[in-house]
PyMOL CGO cylinders between C-alpha atoms (Angstrom):
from pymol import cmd
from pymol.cgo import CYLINDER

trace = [
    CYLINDER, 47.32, 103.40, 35.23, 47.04, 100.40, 33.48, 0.3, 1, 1, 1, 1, 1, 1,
    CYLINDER, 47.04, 100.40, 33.48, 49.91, 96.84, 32.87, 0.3, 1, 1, 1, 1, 1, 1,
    CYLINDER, 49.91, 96.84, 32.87, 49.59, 94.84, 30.27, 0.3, 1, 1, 1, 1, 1, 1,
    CYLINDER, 49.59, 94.84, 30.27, 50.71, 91.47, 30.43, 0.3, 1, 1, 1, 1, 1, 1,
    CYLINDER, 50.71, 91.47, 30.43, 49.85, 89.10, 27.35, 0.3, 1, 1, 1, 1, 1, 1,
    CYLINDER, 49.85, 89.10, 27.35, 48.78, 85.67, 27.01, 0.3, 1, 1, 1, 1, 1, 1,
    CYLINDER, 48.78, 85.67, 27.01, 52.56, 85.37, 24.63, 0.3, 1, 1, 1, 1, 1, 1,
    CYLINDER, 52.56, 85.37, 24.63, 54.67, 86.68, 27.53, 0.3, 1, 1, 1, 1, 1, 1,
    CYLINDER, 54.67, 86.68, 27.53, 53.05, 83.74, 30.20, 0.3, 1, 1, 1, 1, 1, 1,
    CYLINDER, 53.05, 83.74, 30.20, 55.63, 81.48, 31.55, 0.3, 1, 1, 1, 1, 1, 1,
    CYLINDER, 55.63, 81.48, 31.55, 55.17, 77.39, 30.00, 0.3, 1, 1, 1, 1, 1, 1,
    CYLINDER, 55.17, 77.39, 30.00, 55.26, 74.27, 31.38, 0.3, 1, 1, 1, 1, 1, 1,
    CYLINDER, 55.26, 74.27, 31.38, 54.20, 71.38, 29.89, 0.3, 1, 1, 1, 1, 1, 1,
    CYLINDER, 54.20, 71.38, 29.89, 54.22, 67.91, 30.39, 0.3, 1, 1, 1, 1, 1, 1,
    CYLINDER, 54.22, 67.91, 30.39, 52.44, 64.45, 28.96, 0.3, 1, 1, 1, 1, 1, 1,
    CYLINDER, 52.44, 64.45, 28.96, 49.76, 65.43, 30.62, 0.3, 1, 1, 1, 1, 1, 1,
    CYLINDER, 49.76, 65.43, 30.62, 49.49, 69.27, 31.54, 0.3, 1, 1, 1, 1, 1, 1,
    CYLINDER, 49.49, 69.27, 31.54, 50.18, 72.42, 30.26, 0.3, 1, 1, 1, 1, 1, 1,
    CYLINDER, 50.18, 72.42, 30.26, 50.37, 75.57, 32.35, 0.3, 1, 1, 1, 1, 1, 1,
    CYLINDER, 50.37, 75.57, 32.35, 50.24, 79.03, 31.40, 0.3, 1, 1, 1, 1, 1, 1,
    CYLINDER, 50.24, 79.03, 31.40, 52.31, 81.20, 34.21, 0.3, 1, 1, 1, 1, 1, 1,
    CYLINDER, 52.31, 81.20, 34.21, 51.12, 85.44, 34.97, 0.3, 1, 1, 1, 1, 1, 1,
    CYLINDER, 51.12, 85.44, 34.97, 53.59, 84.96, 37.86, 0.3, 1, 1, 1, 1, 1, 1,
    CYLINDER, 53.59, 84.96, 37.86, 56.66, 83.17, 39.24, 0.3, 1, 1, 1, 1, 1, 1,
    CYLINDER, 56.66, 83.17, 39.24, 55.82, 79.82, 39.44, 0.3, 1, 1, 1, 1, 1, 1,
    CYLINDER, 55.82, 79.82, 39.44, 57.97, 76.19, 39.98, 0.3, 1, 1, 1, 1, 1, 1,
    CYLINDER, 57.97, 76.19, 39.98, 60.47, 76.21, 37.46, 0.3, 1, 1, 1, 1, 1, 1,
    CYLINDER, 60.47, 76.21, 37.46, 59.10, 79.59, 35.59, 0.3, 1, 1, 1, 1, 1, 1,
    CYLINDER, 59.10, 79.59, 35.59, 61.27, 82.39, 37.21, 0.3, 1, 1, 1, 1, 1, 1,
    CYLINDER, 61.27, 82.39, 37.21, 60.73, 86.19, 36.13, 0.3, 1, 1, 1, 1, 1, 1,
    CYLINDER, 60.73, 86.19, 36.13, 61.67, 88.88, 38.68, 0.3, 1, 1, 1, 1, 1, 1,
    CYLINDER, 61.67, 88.88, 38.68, 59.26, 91.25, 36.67, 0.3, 1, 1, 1, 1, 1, 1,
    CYLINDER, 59.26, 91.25, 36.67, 56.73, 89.14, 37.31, 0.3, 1, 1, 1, 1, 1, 1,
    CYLINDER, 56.73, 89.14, 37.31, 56.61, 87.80, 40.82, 0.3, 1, 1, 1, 1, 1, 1,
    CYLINDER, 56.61, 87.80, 40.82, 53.01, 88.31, 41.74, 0.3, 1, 1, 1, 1, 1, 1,
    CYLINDER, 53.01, 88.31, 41.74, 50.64, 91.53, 42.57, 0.3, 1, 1, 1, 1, 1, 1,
    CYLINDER, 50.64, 91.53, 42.57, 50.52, 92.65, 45.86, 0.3, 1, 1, 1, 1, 1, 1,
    CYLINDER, 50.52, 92.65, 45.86, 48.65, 89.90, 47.41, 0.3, 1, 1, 1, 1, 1, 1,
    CYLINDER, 48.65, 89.90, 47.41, 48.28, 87.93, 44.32, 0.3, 1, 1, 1, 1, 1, 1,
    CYLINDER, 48.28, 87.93, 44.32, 51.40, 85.38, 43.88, 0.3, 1, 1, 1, 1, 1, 1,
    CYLINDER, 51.40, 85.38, 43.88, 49.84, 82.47, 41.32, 0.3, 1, 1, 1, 1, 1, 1,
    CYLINDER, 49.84, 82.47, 41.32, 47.24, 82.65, 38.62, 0.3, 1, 1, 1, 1, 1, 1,
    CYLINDER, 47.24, 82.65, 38.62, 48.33, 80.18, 36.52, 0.3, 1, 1, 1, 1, 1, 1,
    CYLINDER, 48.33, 80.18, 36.52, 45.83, 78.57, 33.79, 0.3, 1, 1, 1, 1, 1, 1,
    CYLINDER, 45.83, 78.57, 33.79, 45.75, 74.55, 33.29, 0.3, 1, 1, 1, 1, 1, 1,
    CYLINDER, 45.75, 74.55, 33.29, 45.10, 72.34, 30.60, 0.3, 1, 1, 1, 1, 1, 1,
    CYLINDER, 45.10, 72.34, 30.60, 44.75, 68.78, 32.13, 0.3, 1, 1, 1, 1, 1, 1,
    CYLINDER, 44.75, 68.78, 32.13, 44.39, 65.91, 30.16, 0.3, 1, 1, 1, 1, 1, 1,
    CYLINDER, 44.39, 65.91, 30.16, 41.63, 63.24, 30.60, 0.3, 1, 1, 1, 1, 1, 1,
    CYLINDER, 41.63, 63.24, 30.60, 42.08, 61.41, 33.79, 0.3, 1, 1, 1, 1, 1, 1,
    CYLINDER, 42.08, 61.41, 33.79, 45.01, 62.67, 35.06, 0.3, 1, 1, 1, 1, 1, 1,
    CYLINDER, 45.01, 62.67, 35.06, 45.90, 64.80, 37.52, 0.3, 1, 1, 1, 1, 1, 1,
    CYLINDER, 45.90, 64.80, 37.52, 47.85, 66.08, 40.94, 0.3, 1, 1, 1, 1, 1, 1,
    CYLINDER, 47.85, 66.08, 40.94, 49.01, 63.26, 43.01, 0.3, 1, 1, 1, 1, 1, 1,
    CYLINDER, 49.01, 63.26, 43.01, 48.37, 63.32, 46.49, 0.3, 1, 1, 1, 1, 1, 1,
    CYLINDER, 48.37, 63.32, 46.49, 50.30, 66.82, 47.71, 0.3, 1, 1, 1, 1, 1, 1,
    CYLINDER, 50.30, 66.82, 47.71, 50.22, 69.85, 50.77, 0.3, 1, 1, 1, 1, 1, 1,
    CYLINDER, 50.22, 69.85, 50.77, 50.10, 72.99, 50.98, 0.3, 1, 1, 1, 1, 1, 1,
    CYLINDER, 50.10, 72.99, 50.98, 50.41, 75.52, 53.76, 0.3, 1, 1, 1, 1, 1, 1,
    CYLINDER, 50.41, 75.52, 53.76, 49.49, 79.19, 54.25, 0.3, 1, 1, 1, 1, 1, 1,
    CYLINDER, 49.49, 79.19, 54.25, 47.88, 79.86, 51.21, 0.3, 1, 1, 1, 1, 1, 1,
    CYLINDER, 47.88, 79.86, 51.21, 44.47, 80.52, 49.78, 0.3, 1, 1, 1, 1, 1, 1,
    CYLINDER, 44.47, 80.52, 49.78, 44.09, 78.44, 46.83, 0.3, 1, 1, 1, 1, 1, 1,
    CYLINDER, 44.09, 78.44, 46.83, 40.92, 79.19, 44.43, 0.3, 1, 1, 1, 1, 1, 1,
    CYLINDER, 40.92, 79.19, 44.43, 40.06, 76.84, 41.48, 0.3, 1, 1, 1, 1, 1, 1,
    CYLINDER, 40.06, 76.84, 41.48, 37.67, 78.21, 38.57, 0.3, 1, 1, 1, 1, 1, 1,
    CYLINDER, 37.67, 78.21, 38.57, 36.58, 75.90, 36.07, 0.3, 1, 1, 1, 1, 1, 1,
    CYLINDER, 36.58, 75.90, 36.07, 36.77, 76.86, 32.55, 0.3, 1, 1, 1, 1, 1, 1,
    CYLINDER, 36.77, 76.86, 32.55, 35.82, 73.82, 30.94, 0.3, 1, 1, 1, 1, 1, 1,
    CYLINDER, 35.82, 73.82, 30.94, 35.99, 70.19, 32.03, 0.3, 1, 1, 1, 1, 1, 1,
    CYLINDER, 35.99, 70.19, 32.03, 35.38, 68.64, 35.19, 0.3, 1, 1, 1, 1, 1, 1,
    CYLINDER, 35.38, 68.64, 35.19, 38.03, 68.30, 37.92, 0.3, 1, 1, 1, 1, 1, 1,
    CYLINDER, 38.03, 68.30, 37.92, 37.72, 65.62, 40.46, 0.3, 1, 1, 1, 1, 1, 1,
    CYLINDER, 37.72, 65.62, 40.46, 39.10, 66.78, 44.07, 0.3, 1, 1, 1, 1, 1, 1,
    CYLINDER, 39.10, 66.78, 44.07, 40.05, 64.90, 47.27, 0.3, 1, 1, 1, 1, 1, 1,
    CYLINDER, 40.05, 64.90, 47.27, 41.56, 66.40, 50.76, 0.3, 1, 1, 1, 1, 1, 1,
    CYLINDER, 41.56, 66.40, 50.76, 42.88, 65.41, 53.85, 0.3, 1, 1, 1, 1, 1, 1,
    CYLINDER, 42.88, 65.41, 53.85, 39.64, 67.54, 55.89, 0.3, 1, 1, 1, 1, 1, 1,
    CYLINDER, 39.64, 67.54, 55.89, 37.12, 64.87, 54.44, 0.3, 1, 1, 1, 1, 1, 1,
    CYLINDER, 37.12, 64.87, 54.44, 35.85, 67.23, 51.56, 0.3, 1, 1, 1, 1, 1, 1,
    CYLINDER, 35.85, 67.23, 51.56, 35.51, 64.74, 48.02, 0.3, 1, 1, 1, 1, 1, 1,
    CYLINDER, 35.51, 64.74, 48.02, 34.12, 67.04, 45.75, 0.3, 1, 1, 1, 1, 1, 1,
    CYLINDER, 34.12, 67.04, 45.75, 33.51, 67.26, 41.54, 0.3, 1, 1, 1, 1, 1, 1,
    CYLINDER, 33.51, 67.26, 41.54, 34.15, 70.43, 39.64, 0.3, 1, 1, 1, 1, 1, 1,
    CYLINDER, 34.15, 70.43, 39.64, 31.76, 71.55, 36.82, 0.3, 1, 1, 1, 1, 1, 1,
    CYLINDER, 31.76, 71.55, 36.82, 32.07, 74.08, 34.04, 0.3, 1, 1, 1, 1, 1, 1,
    CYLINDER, 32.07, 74.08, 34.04, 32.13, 77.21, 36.21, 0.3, 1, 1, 1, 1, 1, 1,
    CYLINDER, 32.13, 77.21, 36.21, 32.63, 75.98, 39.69, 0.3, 1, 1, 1, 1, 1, 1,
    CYLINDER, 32.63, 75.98, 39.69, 34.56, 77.81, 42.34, 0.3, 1, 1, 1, 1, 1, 1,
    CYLINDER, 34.56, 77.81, 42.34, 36.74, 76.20, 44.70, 0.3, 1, 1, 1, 1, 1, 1,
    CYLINDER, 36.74, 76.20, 44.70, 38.65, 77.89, 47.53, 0.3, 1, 1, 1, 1, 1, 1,
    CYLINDER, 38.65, 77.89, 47.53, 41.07, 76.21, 49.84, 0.3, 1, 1, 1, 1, 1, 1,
    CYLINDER, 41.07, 76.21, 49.84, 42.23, 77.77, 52.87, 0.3, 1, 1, 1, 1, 1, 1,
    CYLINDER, 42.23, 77.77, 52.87, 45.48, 75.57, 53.38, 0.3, 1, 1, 1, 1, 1, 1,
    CYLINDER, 45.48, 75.57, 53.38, 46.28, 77.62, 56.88, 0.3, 1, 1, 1, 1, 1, 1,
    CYLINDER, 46.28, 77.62, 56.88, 48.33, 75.05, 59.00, 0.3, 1, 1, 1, 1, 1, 1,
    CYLINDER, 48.33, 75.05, 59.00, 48.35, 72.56, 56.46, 0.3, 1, 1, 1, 1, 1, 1,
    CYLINDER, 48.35, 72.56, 56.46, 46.30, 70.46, 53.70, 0.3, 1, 1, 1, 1, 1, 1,
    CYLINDER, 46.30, 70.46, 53.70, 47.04, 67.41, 51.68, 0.3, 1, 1, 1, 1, 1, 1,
    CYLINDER, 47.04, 67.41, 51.68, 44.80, 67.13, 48.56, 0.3, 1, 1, 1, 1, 1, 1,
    CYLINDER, 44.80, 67.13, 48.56, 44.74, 65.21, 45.37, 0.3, 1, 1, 1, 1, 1, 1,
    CYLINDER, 44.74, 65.21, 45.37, 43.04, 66.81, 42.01, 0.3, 1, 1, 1, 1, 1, 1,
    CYLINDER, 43.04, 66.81, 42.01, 41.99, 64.54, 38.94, 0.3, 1, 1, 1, 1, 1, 1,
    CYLINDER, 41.99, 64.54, 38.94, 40.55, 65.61, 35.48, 0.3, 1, 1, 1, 1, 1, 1,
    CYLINDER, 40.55, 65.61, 35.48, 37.76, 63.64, 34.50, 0.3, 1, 1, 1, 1, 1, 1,
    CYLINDER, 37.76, 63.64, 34.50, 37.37, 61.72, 31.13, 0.3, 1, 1, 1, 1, 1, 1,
    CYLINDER, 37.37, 61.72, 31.13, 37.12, 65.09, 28.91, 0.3, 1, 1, 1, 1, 1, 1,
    CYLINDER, 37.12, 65.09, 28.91, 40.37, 66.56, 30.79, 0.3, 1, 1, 1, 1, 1, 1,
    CYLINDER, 40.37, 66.56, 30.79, 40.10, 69.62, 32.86, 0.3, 1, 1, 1, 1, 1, 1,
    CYLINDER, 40.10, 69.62, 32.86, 40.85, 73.96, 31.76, 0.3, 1, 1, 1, 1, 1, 1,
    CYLINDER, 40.85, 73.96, 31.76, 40.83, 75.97, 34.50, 0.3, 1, 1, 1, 1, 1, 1,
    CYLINDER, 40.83, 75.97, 34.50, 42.26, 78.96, 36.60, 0.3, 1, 1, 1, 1, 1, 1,
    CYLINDER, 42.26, 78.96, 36.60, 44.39, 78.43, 39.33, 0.3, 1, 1, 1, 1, 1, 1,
    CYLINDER, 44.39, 78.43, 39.33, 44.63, 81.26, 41.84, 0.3, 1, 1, 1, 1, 1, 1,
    CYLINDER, 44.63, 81.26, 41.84, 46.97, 81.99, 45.30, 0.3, 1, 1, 1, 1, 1, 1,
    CYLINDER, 46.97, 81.99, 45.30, 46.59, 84.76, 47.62, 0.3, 1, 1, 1, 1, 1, 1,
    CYLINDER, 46.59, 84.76, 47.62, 48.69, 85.33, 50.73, 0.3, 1, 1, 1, 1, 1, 1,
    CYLINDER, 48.69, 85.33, 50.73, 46.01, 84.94, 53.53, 0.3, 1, 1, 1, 1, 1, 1,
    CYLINDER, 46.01, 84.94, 53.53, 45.94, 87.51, 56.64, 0.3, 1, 1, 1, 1, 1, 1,
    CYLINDER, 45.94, 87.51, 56.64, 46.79, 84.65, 59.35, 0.3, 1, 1, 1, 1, 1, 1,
    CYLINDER, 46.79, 84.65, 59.35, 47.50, 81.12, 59.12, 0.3, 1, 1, 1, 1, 1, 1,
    CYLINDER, 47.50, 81.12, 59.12, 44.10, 79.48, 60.04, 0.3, 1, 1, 1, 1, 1, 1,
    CYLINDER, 44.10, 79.48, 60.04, 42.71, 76.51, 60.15, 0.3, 1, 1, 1, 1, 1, 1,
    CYLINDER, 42.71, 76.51, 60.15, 42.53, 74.94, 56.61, 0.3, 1, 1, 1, 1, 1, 1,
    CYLINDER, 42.53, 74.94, 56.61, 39.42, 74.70, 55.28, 0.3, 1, 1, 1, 1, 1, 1,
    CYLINDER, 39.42, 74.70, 55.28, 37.69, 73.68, 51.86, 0.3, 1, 1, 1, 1, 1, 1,
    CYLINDER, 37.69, 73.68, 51.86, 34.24, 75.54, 50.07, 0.3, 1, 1, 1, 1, 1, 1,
    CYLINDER, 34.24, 75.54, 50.07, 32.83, 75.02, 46.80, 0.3, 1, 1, 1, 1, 1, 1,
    CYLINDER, 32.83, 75.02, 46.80, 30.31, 78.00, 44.90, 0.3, 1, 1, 1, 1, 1, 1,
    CYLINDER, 30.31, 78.00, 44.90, 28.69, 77.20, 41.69, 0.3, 1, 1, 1, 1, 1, 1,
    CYLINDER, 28.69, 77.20, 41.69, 27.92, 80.64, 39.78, 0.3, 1, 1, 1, 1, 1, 1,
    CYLINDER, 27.92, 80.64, 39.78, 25.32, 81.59, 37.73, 0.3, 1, 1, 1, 1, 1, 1,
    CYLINDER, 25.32, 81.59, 37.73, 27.07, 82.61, 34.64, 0.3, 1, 1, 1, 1, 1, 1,
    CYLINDER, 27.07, 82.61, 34.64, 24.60, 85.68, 33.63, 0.3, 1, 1, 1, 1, 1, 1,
    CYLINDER, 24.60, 85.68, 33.63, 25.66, 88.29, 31.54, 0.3, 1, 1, 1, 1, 1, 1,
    CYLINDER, 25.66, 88.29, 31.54, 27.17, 91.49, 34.09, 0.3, 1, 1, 1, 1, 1, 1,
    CYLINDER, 27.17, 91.49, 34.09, 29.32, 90.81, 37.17, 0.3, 1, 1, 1, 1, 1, 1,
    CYLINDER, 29.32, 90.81, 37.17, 28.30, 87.76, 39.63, 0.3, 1, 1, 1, 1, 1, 1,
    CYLINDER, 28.30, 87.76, 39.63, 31.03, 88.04, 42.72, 0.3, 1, 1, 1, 1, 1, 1,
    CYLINDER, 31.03, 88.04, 42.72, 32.89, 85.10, 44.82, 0.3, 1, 1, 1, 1, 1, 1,
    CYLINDER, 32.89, 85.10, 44.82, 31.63, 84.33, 47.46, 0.3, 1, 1, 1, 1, 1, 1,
    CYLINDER, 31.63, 84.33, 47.46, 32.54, 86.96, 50.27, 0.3, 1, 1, 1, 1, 1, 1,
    CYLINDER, 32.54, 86.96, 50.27, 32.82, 83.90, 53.09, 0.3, 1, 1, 1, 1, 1, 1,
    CYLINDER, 32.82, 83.90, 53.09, 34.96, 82.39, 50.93, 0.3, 1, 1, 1, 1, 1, 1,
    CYLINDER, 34.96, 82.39, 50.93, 37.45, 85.25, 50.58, 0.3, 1, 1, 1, 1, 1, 1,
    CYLINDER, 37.45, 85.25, 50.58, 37.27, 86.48, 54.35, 0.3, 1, 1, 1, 1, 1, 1,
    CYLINDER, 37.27, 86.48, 54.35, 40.85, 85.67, 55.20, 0.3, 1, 1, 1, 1, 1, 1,
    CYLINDER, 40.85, 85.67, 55.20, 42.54, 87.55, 51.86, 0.3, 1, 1, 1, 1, 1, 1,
    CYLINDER, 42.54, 87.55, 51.86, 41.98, 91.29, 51.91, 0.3, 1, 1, 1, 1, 1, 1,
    CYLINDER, 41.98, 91.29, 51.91, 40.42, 90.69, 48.03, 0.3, 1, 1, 1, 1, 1, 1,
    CYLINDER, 40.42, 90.69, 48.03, 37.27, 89.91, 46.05, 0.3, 1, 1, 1, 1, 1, 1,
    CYLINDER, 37.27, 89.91, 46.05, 37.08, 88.43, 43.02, 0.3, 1, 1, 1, 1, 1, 1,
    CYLINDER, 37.08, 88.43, 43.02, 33.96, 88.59, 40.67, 0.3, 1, 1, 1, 1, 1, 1,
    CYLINDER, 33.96, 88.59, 40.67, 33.92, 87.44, 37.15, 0.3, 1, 1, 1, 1, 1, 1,
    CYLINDER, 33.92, 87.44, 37.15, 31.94, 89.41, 33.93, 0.3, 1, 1, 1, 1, 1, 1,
    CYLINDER, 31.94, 89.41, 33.93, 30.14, 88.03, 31.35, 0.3, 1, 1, 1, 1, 1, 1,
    CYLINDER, 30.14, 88.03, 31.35, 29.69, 90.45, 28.27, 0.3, 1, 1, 1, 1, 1, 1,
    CYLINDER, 29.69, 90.45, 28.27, 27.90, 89.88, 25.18, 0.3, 1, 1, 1, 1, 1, 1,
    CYLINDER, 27.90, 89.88, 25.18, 29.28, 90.40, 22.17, 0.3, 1, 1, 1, 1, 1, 1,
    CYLINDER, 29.28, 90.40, 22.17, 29.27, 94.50, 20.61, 0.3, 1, 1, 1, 1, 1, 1,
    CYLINDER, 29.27, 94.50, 20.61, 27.94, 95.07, 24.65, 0.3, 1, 1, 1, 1, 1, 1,
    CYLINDER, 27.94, 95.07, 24.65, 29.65, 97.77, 27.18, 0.3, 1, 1, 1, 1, 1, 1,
    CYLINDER, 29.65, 97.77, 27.18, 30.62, 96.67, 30.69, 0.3, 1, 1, 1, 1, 1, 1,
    CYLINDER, 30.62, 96.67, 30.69, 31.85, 99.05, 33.26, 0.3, 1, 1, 1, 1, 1, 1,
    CYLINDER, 31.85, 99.05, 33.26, 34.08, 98.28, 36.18, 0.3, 1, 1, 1, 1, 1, 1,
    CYLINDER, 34.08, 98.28, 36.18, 34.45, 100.90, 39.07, 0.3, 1, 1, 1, 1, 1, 1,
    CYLINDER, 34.45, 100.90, 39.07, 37.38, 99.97, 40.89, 0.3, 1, 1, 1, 1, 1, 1,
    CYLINDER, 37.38, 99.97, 40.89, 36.13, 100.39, 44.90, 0.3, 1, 1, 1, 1, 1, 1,
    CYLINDER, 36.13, 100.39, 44.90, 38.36, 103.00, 46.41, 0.3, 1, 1, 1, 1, 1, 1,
    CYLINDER, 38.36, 103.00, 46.41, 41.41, 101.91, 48.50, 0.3, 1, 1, 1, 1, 1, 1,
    CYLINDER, 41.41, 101.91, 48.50, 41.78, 98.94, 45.90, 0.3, 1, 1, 1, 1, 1, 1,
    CYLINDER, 41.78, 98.94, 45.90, 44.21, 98.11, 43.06, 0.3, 1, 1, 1, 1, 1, 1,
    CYLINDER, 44.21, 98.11, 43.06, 42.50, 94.81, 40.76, 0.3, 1, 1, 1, 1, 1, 1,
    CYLINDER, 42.50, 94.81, 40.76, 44.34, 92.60, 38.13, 0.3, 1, 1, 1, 1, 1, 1,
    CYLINDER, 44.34, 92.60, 38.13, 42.19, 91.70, 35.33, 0.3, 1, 1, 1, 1, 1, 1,
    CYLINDER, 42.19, 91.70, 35.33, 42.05, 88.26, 33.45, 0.3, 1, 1, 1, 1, 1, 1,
    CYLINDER, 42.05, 88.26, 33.45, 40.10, 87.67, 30.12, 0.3, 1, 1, 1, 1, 1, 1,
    CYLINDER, 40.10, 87.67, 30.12, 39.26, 83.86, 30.70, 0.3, 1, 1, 1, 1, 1, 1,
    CYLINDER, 39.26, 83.86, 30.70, 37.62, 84.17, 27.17, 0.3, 1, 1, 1, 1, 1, 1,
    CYLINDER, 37.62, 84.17, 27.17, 37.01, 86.30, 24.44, 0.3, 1, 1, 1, 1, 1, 1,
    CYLINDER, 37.01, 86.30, 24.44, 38.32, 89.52, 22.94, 0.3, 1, 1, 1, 1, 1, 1,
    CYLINDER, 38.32, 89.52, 22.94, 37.72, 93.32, 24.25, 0.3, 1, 1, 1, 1, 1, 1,
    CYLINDER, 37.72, 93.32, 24.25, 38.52, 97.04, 23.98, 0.3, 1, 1, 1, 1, 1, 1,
    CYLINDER, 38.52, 97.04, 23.98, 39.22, 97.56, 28.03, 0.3, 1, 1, 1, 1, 1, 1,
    CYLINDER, 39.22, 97.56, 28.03, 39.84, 101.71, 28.35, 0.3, 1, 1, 1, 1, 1, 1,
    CYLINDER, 39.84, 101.71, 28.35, 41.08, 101.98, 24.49, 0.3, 1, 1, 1, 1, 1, 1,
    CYLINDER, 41.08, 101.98, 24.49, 43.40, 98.84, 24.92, 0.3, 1, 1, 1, 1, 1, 1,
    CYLINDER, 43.40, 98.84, 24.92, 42.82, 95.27, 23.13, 0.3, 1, 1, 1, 1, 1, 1,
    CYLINDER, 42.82, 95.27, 23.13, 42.41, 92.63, 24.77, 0.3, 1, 1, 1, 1, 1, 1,
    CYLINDER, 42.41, 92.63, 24.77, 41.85, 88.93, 24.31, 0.3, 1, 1, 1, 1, 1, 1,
    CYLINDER, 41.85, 88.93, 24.31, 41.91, 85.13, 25.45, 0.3, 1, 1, 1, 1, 1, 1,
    CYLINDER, 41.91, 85.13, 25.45, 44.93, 84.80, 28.58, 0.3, 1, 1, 1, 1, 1, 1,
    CYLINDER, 44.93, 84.80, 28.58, 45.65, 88.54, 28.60, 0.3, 1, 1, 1, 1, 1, 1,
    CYLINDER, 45.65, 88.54, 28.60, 46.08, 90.12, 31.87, 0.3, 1, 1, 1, 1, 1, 1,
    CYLINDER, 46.08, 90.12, 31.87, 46.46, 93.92, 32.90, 0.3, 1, 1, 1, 1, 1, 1,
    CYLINDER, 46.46, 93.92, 32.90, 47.15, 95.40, 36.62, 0.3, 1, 1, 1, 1, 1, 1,
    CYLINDER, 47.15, 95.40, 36.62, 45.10, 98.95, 36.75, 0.3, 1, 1, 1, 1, 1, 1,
    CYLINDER, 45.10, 98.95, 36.75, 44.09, 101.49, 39.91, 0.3, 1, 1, 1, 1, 1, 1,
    CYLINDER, 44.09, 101.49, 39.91, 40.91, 103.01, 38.24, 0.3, 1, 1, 1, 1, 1, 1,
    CYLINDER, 40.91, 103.01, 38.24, 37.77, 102.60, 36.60, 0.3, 1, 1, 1, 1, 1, 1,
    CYLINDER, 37.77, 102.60, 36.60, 36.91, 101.17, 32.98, 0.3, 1, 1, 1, 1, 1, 1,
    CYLINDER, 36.91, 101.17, 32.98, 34.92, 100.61, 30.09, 0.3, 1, 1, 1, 1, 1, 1,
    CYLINDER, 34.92, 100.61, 30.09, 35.10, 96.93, 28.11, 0.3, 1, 1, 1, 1, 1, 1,
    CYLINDER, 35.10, 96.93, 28.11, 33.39, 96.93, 24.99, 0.3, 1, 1, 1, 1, 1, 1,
    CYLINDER, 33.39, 96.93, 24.99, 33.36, 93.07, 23.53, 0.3, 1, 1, 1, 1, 1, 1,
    CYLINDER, 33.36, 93.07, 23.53, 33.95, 92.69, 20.24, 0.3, 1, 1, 1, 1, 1, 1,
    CYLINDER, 33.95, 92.69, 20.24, 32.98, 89.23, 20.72, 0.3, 1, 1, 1, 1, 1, 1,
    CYLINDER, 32.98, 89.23, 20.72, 31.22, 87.17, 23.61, 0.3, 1, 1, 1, 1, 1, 1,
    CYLINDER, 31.22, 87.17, 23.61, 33.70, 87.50, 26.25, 0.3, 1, 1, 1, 1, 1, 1,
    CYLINDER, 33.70, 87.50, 26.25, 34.96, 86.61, 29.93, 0.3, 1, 1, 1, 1, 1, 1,
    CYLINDER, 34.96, 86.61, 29.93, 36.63, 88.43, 32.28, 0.3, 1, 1, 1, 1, 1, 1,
    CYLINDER, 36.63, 88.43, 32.28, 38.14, 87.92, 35.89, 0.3, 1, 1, 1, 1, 1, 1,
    CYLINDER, 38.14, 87.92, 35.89, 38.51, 90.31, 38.17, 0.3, 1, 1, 1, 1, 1, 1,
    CYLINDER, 38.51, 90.31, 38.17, 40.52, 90.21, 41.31, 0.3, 1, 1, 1, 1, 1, 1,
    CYLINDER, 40.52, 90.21, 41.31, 40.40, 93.15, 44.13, 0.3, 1, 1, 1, 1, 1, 1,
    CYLINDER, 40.40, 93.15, 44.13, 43.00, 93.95, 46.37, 0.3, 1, 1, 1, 1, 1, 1,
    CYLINDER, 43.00, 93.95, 46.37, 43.21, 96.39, 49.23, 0.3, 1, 1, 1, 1, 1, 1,
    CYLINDER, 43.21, 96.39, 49.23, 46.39, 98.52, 48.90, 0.3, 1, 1, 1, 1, 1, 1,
    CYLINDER, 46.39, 98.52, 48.90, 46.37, 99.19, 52.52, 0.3, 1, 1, 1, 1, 1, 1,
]
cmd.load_cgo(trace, "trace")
């Protein structure tokens, strides 16, 4: 079975200085249709502009992972961790017991995808950072990383007119997101901030050069 959800149908906030694109509930964006999957609650995308940012804020029992889209992001914690995100860094926050952090776009602003997931037990927080290859085929998360969330997340690069298959491990559900692009995924199109919820296998063909996120989640 696959769910649609398209980029249109997002939830909006914007601001002088960012605009957010909402999958799920999320602040001030309410929809009771829409209020996370299974262990996924936020995947919100972010347009920050240059040199602004998050002030100083916490979180608590929640794992919070950044991908960078574009931009660089500049990030400071409470743990000691000051870090810089590139084009295609990963950053995952294990808030646990609690985190203050602070996140500021650098001079060309910041596009990225923010993503929460309900951990297993409230540990002890702690921050890691994963820079990915970006080669055409899948290229996972790191599993340490995502050791406390019952998911895996691994993100597809696909060339355009090429054919990607996903096989769904059994026991999981995944939500798809196309970061980029535009795609026939199991006869459905596809493009740019489109989402879909599925429990089985498929086939992308790109019609163009394309991006897409994938998220596992054990149903159990």
């Amino acid at each position: 079975m696959l769910t649609l959800r398209k980029s249109g149908e997002r939830g909006t906030t914007t601001t002088k200085w960012l605009e957010s694109k909402h999958t799920f509930s999320f602040g001030t964006y309410q929809d009771s249709e829409h209020d996370g999957f299974k262990r996924l609650k936020v995947l919100n995308e972010d347009w920050i502009a240059p040199n602004t940012g998050f002030n100083l804020h916490e979180h608590k029992n929640m794992e919070i992972i950044t991908y960078m889209i574009n931009g660089t992001l500049e990030h400071l914690d409470s743990i000691g961790n000051q870090t810089t995100l590139r084009k295609k860094d990963v950053q995952h926050i294990s808030a646990g017991t609690g985190i203050l952090h602070q996140e500021y776009a650098g001079d060309k602003g910041a596009h990225l995808l923010q993503i929460w997931i309900l951990p297993e037990q409230n540990i002890k927080p702690r921050h890691a950072q994963q820079a990915l290859l970006h080669r055409p085929g899948w290229e996972p998360f790191s599993v340490e990383m995502l050791k406390n969330t019952q998911c895996s997340i691994s993100t597809a690069i696909i060339k355009s007119r090429m054919t990607e298959n996903y096989a769904l491990p059994k026991g999981t559900c995944a939500w798809l997101q196309v970061v980029v692009g535009k795609l026939m995924i199991n006869g459905l199109t596809v493009s740019s901030g489109d989402g879909l919820a599925t429990d089985e296998s498929l086939k992308m063909v790109a019609a163009q050069d394309s991006e897409v996120l994938a998220i596992e989640i054990r149903k159990n």
